[in-house]
C-alpha positions in Angstrom: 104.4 40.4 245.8 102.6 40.8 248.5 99.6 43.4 249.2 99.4 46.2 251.9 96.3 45.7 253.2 96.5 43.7 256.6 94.1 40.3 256.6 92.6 39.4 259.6 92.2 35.9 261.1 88.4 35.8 262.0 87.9 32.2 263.1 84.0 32.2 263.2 84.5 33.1 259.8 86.8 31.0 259.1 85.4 27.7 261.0 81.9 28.3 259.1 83.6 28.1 256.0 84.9 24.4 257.2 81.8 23.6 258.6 79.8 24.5 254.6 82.5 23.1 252.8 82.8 19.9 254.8 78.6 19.8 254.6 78.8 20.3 250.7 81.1 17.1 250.9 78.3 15.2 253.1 80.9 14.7 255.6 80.4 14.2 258.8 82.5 16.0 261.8 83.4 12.1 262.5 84.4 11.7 259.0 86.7 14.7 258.2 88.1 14.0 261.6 89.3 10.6 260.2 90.8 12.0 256.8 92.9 15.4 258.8 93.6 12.6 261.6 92.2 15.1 264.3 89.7 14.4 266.8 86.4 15.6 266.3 86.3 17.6 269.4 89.6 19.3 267.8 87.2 20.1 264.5 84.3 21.2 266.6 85.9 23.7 268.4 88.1 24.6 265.2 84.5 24.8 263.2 82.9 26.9 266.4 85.7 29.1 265.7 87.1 28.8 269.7 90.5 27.0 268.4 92.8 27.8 265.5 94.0 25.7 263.3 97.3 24.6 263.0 99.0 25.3 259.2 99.4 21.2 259.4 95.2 21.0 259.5 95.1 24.0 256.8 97.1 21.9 254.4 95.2 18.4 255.4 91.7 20.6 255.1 93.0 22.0 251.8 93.9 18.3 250.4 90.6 17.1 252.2 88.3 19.4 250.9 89.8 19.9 247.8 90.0 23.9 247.8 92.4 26.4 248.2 93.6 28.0 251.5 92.9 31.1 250.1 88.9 29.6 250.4 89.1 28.6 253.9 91.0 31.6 255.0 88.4 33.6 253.8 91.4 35.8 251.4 89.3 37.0 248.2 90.3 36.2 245.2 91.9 39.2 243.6 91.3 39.8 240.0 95.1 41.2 239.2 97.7 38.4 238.3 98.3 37.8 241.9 98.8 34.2 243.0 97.7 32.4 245.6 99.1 31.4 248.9 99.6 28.1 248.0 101.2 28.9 244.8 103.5 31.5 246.0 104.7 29.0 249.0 105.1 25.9 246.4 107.4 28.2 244.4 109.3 29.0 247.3 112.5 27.0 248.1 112.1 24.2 251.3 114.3 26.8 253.6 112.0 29.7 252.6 108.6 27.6 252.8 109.5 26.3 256.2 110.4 29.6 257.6 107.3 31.1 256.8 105.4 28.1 257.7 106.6 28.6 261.6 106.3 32.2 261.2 102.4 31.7 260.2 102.0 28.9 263.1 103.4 31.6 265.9 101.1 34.0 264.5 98.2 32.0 264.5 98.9 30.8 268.2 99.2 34.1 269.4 96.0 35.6 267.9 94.1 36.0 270.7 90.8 33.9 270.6 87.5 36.1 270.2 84.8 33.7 272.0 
């Protein structure tokens, strides 16, 4: 189910794709700050890739911006029949989904940040 290869979180990469997407939109940092209901210092620094992003703004950006988190995560797609973050969490059942869900915020907070 899930692939060998280790992903890493690079969040310059990861905070230009936020910053294109959200330009492709003709959003503002002001306006996207509204619709994830962060501050737009938050989505700077997020953007600038000197904060990550809590899984909470990875599921408002994926609503948001209407993409996959797959897309902002920078994860390419694979050609096999392999599915999708966001589809392997929504089949998952609520005890399972939240489980992983703290076990991707603590290893998001603990990545250390690459200025």
């Amino acid at each position: 189910m899930f692939r060998d290869k280790r992903i890493d979180y690079d969040g310059l990469q990861v905070g230009q794709v936020i910053k294109d997407l959200r330009k492709e939109r003709g959003m503002s940092v002001e306006d996207l700050s509204e619709e994830v209901g962060k501050s737009e210092s938050h989505l700077k620094q997020v953007e600038g890739g000197s904060r990550r992003m809590s899984l909470e703004l990875l599921f408002s950006l994926v609503d948001v911006l209407d993409v996959d988190a797959n897309c902002i995560l920078c994860i390419p797609a694979n050609k096999e029949k392999e599915t999708s973050i966001d589809e392997q969490l929504a089949a998952m059942p609520s005890e399972q989904r939240a489980y992983l869900t703290g076990v991707f915020e603590n290893m998001i907070q603990s990545y250390p940040v690459v200025a």
